[in-house]
Structure formats: structure tokens, C-alpha cells
mmJSON file of the N, C-alpha and C atoms, coordinates in Angstrom:
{"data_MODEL":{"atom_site":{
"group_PDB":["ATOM","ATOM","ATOM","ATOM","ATOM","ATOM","ATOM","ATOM","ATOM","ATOM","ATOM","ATOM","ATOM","ATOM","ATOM","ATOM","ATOM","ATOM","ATOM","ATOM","ATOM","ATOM","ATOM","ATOM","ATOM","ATOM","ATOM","ATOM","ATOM","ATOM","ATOM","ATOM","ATOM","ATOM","ATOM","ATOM","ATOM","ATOM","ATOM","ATOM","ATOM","ATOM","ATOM","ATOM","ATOM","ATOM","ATOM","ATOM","ATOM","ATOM","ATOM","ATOM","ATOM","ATOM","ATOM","ATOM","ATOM","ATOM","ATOM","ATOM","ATOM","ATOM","ATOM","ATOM","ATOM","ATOM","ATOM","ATOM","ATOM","ATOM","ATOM","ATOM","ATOM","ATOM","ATOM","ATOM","ATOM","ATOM","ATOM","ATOM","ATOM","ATOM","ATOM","ATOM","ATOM","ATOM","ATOM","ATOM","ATOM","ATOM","ATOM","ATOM","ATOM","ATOM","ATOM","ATOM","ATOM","ATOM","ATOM","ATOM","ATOM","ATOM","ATOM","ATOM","ATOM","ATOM","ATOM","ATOM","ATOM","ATOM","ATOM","ATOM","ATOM","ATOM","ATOM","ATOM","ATOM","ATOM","ATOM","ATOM","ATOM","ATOM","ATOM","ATOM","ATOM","ATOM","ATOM","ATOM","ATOM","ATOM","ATOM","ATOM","ATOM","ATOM","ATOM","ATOM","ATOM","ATOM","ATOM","ATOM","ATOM","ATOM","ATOM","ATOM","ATOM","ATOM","ATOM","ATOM","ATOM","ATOM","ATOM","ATOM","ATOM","ATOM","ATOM","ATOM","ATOM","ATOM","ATOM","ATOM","ATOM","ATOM","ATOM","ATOM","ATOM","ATOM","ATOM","ATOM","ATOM","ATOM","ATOM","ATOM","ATOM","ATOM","ATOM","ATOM","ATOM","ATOM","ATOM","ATOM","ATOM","ATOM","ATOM","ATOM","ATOM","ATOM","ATOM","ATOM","ATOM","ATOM","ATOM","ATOM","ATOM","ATOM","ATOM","ATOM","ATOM","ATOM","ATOM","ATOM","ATOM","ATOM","ATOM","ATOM","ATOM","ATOM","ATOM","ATOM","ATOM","ATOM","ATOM","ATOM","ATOM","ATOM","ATOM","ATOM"],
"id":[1,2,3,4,5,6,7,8,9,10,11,12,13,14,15,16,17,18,19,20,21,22,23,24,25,26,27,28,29,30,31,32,33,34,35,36,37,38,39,40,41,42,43,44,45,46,47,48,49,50,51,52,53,54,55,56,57,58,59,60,61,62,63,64,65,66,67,68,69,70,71,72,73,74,75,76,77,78,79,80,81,82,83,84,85,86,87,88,89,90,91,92,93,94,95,96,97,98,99,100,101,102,103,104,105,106,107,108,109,110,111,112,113,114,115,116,117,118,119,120,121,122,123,124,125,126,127,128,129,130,131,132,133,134,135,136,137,138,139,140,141,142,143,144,145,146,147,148,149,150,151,152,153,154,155,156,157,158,159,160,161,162,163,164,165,166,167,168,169,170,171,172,173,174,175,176,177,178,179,180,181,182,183,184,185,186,187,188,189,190,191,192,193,194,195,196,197,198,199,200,201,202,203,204,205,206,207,208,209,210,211,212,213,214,215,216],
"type_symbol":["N","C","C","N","C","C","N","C","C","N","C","C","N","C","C","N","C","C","N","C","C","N","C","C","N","C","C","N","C","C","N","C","C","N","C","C","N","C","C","N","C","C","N","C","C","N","C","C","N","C","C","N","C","C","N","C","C","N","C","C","N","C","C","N","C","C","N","C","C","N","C","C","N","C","C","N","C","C","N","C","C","N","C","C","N","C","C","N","C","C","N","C","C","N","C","C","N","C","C","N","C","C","N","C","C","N","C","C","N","C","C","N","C","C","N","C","C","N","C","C","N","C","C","N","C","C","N","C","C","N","C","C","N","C","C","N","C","C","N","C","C","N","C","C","N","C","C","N","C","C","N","C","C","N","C","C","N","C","C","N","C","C","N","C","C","N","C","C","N","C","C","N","C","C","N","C","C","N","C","C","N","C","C","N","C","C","N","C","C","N","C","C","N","C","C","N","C","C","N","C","C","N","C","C","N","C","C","N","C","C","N","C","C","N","C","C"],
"label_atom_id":["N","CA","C","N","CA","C","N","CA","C","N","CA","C","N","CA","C","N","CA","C","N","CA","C","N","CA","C","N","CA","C","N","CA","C","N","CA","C","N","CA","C","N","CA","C","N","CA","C","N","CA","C","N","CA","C","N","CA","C","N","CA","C","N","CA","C","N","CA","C","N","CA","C","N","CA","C","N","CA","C","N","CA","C","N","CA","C","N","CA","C","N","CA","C","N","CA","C","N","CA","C","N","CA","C","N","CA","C","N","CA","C","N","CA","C","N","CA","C","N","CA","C","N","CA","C","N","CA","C","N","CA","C","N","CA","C","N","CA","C","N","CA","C","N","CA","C","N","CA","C","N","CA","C","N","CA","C","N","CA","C","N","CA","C","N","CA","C","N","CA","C","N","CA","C","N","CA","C","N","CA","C","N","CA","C","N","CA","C","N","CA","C","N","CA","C","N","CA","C","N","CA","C","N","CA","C","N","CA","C","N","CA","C","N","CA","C","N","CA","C","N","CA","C","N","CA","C","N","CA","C","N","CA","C","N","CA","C","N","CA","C","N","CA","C","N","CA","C","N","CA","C"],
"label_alt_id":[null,null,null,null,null,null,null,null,null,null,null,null,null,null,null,null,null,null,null,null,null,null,null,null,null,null,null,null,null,null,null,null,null,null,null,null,null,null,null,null,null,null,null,null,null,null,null,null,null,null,null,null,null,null,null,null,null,null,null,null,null,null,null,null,null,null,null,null,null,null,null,null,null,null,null,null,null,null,null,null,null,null,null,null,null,null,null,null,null,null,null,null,null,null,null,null,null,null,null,null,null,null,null,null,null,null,null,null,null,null,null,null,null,null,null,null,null,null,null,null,null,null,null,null,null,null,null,null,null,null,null,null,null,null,null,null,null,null,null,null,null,null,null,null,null,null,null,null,null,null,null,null,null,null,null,null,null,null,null,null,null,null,null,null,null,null,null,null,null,null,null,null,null,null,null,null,null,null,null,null,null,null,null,null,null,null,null,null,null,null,null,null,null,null,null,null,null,null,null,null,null,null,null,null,null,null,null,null,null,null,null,null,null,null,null,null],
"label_comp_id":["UNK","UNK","UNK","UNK","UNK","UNK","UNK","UNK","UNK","UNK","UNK","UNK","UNK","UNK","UNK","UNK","UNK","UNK","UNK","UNK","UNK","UNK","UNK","UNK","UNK","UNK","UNK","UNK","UNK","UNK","UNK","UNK","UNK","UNK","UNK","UNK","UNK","UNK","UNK","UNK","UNK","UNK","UNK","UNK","UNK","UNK","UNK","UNK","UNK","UNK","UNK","UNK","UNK","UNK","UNK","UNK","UNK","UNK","UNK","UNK","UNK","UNK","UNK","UNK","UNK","UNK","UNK","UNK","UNK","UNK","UNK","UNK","UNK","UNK","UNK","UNK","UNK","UNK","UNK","UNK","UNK","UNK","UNK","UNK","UNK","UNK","UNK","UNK","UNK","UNK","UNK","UNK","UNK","UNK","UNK","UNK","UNK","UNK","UNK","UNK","UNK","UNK","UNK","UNK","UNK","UNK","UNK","UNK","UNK","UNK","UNK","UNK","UNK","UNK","UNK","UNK","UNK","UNK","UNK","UNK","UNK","UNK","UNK","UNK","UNK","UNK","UNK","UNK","UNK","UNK","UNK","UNK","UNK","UNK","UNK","UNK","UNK","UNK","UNK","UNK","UNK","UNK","UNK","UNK","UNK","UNK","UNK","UNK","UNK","UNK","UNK","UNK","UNK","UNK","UNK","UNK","UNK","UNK","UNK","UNK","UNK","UNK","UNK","UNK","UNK","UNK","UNK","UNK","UNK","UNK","UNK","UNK","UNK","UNK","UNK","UNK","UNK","UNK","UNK","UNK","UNK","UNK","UNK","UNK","UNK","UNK","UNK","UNK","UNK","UNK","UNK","UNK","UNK","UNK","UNK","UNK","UNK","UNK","UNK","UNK","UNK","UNK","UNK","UNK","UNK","UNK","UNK","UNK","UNK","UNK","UNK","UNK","UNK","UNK","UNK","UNK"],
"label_asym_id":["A","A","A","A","A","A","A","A","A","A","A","A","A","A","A","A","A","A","A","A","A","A","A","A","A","A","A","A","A","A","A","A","A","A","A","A","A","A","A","A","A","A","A","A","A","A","A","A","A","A","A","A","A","A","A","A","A","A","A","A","A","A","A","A","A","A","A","A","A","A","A","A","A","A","A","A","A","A","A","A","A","A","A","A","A","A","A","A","A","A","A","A","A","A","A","A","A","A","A","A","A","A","A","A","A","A","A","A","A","A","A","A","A","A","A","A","A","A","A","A","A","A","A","A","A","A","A","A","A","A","A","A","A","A","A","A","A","A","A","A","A","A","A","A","A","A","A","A","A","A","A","A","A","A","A","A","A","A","A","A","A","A","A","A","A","A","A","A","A","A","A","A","A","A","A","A","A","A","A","A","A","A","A","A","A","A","A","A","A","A","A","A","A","A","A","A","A","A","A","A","A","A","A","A","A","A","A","A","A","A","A","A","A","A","A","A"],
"label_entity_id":["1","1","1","1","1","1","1","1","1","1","1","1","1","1","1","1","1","1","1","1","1","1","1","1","1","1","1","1","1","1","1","1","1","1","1","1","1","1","1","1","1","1","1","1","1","1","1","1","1","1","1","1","1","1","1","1","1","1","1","1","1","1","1","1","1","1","1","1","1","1","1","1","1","1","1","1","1","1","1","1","1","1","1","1","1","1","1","1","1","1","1","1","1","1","1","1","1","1","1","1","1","1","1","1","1","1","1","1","1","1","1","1","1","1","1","1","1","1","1","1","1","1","1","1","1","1","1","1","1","1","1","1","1","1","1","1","1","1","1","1","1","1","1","1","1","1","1","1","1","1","1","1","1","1","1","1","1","1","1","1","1","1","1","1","1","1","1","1","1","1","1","1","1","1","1","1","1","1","1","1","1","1","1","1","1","1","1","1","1","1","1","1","1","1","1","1","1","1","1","1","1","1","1","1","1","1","1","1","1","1","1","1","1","1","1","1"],
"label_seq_id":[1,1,1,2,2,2,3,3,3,4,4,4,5,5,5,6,6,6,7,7,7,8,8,8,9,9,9,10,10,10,11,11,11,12,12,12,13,13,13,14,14,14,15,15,15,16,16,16,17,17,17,18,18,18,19,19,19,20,20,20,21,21,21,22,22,22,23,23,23,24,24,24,25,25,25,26,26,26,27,27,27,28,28,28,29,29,29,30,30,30,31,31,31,32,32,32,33,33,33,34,34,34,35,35,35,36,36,36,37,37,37,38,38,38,39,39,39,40,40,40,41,41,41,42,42,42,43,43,43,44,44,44,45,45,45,46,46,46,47,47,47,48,48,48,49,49,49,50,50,50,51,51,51,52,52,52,53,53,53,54,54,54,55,55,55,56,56,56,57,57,57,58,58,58,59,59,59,60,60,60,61,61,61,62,62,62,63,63,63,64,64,64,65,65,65,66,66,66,67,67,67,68,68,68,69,69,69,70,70,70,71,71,71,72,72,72],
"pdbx_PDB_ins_code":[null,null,null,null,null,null,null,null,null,null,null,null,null,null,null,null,null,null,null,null,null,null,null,null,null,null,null,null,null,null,null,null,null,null,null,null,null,null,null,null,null,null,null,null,null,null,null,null,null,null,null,null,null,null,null,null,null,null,null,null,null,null,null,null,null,null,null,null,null,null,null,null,null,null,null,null,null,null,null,null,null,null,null,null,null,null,null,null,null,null,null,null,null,null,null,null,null,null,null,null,null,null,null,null,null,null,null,null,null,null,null,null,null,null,null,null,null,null,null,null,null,null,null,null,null,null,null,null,null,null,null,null,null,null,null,null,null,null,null,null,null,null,null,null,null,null,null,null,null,null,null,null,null,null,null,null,null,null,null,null,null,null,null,null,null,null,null,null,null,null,null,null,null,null,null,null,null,null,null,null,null,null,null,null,null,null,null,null,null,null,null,null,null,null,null,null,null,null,null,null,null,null,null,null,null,null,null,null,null,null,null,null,null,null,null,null],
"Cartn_x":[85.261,86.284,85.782,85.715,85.559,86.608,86.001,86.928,87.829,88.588,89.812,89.453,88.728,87.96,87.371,86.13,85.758,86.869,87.435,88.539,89.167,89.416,90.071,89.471,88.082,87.049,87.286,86.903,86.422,88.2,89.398,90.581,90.756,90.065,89.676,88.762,88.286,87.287,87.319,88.498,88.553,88.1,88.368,87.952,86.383,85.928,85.341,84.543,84.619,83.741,82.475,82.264,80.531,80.146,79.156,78.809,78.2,78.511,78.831,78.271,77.251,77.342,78.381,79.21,80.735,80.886,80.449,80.893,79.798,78.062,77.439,77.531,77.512,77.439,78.577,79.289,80.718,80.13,79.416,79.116,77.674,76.397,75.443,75.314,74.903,74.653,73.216,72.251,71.115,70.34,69.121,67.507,66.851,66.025,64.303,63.582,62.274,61.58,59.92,59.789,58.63,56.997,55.61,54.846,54.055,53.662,53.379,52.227,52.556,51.043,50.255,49.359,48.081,47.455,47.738,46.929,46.367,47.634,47.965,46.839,46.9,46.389,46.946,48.192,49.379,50.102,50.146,51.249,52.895,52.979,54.54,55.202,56.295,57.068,58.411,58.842,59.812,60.872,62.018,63.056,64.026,64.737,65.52,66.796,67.938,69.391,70.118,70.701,71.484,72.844,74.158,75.073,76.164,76.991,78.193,78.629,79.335,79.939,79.061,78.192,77.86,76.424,75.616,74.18,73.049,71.873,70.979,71.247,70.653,71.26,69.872,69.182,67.483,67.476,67.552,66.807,65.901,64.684,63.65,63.211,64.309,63.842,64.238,65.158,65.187,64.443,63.436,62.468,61.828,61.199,59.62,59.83,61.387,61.607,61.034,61.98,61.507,59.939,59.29,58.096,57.197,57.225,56.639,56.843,58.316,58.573,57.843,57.869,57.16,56.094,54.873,53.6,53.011,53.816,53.398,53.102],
"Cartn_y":[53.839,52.814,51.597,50.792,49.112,48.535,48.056,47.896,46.818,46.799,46.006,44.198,44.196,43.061,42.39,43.217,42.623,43.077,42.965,42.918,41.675,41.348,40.184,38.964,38.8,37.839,37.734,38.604,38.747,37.94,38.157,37.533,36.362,35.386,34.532,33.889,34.536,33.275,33.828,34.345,35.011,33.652,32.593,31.754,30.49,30.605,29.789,28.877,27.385,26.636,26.22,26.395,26.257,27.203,27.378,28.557,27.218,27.538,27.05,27.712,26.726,27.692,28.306,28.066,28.847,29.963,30.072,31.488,32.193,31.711,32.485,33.232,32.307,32.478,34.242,34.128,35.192,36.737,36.368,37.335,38.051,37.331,37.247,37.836,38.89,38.906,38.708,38.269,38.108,38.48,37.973,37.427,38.082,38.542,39.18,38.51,37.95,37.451,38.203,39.113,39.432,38.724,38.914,38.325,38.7,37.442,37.776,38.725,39.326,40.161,39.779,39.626,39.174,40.194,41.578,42.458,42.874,42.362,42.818,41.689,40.838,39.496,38.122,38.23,37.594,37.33,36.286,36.649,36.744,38.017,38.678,38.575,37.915,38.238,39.083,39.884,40.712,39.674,39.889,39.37,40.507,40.777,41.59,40.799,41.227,40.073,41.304,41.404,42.178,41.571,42.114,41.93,41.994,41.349,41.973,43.038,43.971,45.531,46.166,45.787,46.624,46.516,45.679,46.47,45.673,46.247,45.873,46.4,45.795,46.239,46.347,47.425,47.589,47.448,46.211,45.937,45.693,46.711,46.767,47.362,48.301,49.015,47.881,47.279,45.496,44.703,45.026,43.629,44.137,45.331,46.017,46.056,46.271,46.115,44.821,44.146,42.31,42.021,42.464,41.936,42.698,43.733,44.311,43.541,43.123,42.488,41.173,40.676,39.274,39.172,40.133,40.355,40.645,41.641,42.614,41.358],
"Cartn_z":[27.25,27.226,28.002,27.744,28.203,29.81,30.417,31.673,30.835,31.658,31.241,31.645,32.704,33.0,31.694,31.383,29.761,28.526,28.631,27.722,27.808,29.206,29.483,29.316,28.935,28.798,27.409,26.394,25.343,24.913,25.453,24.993,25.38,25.914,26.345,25.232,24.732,23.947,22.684,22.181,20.426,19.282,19.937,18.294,19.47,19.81,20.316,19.042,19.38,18.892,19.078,20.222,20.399,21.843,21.692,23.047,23.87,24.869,26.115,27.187,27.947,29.451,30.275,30.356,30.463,29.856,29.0,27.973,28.32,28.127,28.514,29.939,30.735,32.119,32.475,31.668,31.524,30.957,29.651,28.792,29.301,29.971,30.158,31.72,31.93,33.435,34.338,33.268,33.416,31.959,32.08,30.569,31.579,31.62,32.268,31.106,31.244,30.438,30.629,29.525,29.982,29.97,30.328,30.455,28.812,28.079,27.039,26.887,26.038,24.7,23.831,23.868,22.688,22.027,22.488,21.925,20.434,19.745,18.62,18.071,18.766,17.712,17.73,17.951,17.588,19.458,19.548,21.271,20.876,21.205,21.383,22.679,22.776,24.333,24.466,25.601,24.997,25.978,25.224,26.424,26.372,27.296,27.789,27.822,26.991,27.531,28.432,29.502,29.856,30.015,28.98,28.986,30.288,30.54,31.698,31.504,31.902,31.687,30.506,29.916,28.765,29.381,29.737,30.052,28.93,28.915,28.24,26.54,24.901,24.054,23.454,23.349,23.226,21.75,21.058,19.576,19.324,19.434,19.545,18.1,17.67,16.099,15.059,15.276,14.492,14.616,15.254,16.101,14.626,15.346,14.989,13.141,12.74,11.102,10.624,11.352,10.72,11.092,11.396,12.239,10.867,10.787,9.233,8.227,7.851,6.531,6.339,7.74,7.637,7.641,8.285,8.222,6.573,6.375,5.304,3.795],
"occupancy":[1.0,1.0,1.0,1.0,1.0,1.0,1.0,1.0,1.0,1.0,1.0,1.0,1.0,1.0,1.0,1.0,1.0,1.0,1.0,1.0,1.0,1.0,1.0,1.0,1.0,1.0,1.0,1.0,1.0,1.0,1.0,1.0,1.0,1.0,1.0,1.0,1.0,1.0,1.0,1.0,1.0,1.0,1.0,1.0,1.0,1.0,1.0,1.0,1.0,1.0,1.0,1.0,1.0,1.0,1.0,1.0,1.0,1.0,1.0,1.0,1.0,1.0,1.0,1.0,1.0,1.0,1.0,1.0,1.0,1.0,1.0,1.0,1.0,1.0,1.0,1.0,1.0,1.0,1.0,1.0,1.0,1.0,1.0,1.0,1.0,1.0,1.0,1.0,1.0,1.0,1.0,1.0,1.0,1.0,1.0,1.0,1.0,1.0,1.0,1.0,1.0,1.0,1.0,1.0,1.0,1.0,1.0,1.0,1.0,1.0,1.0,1.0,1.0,1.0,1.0,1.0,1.0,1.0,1.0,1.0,1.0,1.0,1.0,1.0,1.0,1.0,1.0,1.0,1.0,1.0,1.0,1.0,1.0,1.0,1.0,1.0,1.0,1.0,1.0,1.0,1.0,1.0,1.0,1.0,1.0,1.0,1.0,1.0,1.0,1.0,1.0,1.0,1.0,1.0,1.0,1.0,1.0,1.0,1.0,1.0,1.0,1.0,1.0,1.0,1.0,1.0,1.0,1.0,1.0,1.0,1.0,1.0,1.0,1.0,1.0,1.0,1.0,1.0,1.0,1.0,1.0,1.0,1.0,1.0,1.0,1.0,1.0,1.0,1.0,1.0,1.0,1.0,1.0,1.0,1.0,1.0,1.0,1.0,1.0,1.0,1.0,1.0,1.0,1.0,1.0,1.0,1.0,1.0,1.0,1.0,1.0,1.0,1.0,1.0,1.0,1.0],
"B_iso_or_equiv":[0.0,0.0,0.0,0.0,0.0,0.0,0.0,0.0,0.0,0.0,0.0,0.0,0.0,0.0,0.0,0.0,0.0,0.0,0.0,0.0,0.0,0.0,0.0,0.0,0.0,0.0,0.0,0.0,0.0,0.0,0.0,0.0,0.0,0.0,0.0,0.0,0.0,0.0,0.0,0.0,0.0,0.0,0.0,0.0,0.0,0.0,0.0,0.0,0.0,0.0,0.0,0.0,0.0,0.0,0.0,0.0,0.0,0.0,0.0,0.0,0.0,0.0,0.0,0.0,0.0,0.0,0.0,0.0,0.0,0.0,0.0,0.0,0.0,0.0,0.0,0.0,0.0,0.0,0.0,0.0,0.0,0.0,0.0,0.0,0.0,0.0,0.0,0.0,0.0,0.0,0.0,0.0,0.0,0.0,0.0,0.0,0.0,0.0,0.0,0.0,0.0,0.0,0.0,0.0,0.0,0.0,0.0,0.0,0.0,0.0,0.0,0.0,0.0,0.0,0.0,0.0,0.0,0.0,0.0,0.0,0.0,0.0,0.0,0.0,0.0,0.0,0.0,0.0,0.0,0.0,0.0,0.0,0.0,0.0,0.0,0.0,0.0,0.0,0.0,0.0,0.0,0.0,0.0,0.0,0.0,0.0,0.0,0.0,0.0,0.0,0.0,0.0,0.0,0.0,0.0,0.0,0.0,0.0,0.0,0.0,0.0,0.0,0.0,0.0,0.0,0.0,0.0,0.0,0.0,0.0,0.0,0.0,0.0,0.0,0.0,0.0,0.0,0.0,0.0,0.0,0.0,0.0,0.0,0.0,0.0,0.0,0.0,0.0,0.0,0.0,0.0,0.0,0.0,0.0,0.0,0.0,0.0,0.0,0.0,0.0,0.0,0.0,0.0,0.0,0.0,0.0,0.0,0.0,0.0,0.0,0.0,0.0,0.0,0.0,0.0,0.0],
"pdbx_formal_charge":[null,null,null,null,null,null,null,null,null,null,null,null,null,null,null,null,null,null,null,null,null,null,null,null,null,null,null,null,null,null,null,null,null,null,null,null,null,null,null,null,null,null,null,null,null,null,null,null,null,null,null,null,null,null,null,null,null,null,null,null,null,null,null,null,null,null,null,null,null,null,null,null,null,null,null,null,null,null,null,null,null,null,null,null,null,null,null,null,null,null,null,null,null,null,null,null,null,null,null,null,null,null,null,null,null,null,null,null,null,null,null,null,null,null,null,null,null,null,null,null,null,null,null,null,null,null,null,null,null,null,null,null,null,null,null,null,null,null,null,null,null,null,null,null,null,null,null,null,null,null,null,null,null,null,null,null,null,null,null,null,null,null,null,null,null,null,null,null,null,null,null,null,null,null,null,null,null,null,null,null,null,null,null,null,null,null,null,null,null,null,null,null,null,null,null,null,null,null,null,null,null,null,null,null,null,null,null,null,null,null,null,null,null,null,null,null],
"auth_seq_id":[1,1,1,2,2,2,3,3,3,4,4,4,5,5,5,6,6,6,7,7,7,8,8,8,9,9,9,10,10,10,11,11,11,12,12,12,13,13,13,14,14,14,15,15,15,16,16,16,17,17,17,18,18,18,19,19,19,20,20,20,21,21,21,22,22,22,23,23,23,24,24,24,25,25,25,26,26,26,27,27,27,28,28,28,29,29,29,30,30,30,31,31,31,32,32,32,33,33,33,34,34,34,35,35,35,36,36,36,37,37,37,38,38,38,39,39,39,40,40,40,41,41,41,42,42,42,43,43,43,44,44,44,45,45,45,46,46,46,47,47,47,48,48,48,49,49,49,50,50,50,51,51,51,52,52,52,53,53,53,54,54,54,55,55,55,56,56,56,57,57,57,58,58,58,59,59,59,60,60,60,61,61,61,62,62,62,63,63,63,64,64,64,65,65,65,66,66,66,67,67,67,68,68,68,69,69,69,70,70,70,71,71,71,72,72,72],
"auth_comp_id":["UNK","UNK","UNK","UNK","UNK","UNK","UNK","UNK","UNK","UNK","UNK","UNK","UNK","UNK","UNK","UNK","UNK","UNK","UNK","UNK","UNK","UNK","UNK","UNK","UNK","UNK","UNK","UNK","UNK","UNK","UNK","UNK","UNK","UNK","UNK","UNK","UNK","UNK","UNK","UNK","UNK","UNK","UNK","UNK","UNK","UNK","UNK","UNK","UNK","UNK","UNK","UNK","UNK","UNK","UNK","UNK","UNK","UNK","UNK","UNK","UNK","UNK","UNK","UNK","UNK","UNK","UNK","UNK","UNK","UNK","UNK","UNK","UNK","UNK","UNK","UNK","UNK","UNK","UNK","UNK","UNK","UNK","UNK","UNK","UNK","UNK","UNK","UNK","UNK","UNK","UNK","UNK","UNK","UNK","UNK","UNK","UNK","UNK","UNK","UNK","UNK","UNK","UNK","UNK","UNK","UNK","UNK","UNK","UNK","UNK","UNK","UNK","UNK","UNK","UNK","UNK","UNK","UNK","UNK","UNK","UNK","UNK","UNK","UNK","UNK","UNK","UNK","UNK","UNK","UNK","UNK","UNK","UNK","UNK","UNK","UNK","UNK","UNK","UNK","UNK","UNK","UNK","UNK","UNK","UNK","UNK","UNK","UNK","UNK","UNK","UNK","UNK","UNK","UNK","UNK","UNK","UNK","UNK","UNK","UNK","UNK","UNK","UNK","UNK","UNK","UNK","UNK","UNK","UNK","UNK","UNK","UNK","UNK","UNK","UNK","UNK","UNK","UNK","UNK","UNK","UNK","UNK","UNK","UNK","UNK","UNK","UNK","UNK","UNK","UNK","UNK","UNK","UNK","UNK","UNK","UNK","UNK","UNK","UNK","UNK","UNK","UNK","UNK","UNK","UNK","UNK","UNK","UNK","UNK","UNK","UNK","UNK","UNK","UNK","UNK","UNK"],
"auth_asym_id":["A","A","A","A","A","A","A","A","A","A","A","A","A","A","A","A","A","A","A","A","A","A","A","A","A","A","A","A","A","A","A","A","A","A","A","A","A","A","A","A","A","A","A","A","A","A","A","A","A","A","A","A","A","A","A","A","A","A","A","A","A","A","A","A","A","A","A","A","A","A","A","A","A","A","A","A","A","A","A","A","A","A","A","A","A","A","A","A","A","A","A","A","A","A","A","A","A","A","A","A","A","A","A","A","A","A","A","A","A","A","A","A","A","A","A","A","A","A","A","A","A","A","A","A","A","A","A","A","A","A","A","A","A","A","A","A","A","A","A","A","A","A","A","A","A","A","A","A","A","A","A","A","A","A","A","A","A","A","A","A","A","A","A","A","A","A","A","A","A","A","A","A","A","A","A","A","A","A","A","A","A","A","A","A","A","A","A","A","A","A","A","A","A","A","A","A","A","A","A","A","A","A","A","A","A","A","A","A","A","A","A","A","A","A","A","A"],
"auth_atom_id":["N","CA","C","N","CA","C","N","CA","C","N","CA","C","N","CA","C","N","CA","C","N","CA","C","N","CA","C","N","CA","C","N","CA","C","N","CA","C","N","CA","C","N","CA","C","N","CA","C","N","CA","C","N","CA","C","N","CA","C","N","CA","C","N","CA","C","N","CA","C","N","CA","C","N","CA","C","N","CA","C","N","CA","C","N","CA","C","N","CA","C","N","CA","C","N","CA","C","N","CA","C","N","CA","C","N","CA","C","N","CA","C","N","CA","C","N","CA","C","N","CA","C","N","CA","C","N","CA","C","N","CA","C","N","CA","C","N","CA","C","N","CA","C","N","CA","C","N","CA","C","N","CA","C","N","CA","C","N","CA","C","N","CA","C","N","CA","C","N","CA","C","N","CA","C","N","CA","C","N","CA","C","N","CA","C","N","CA","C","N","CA","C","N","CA","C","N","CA","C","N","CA","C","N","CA","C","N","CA","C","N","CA","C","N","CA","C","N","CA","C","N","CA","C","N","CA","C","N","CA","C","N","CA","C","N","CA","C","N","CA","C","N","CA","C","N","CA","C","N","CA","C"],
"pdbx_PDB_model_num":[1,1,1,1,1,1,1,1,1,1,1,1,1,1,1,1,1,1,1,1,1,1,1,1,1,1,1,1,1,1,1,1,1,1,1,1,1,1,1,1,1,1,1,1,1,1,1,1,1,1,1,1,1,1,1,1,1,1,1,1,1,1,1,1,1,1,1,1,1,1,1,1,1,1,1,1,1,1,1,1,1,1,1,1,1,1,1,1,1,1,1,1,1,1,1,1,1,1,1,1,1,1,1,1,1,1,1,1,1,1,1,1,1,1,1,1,1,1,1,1,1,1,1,1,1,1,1,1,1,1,1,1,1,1,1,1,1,1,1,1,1,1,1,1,1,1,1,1,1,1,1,1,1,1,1,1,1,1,1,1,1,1,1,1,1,1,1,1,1,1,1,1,1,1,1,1,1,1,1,1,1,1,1,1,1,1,1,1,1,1,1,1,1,1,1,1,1,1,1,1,1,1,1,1,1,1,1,1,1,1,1,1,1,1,1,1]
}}}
């Protein structure tokens, strides 16, 4: 179950028109930016978004899909 805190955010900004440092600043509890990769060939960087009450959201198996389709 979701704290009631982010509940109370997310009712706060149901129709928003443009994202806003305000909104991020709310939703966002920190980016880690990692140090790039060349290995492959190609320089890859990972970023990390970590959400407020919810945490990091590892789309990494979406990365690695699109990253085939576009190579391939």
C-alpha cells in the first residue's frame, strides 16, 4: 500500500500542464549518474532515477530491448 503522503502528492498534480521543477523536486528524490562505458564500442551511461516513497524503477530489460532493435 502507498503512504498516504504520496497519495497526497500524486492528488495534487492529477492534470498537470508542464513538468516543473516543483513537481519534480516532489516526485524525484534523487538521479545518480553513472561514469560512462565504452566497452561495447559505443559510450553507454546508466542513470539511476530514484523515486520518493517508491525507490529506484530498474528499466534496464527496456533499455537492453530497444538497444537491440536499434542496433540490429
Amino acid at each position: 500500500m502507498l503512504p498516504q503522503s504520496f497519495l497526497k502528492i500524486v492528488k495534487k498534480y492529477t492534470e498537470p500542464t508542464e513538468l516543473t521543477p516543483a513537481i519534480l523536486r516532489e516526485f524525484v528524490e534523487k538521479v545518480v549518474v553513472h561514469a560512462p562505458d565504452r566497452s561495447s564500442g559505443h559510450r553507454v551511461q546508466r542513470i539511476d532515477v530514484h523515486y520518493t516513497f517508491i525507490g529506484e524503477i530498474d528499466l534496464s530489460p527496456e533499455y537492453s530491448k530497444y538497444e537491440k532493435e536499434t542496433t540490429a
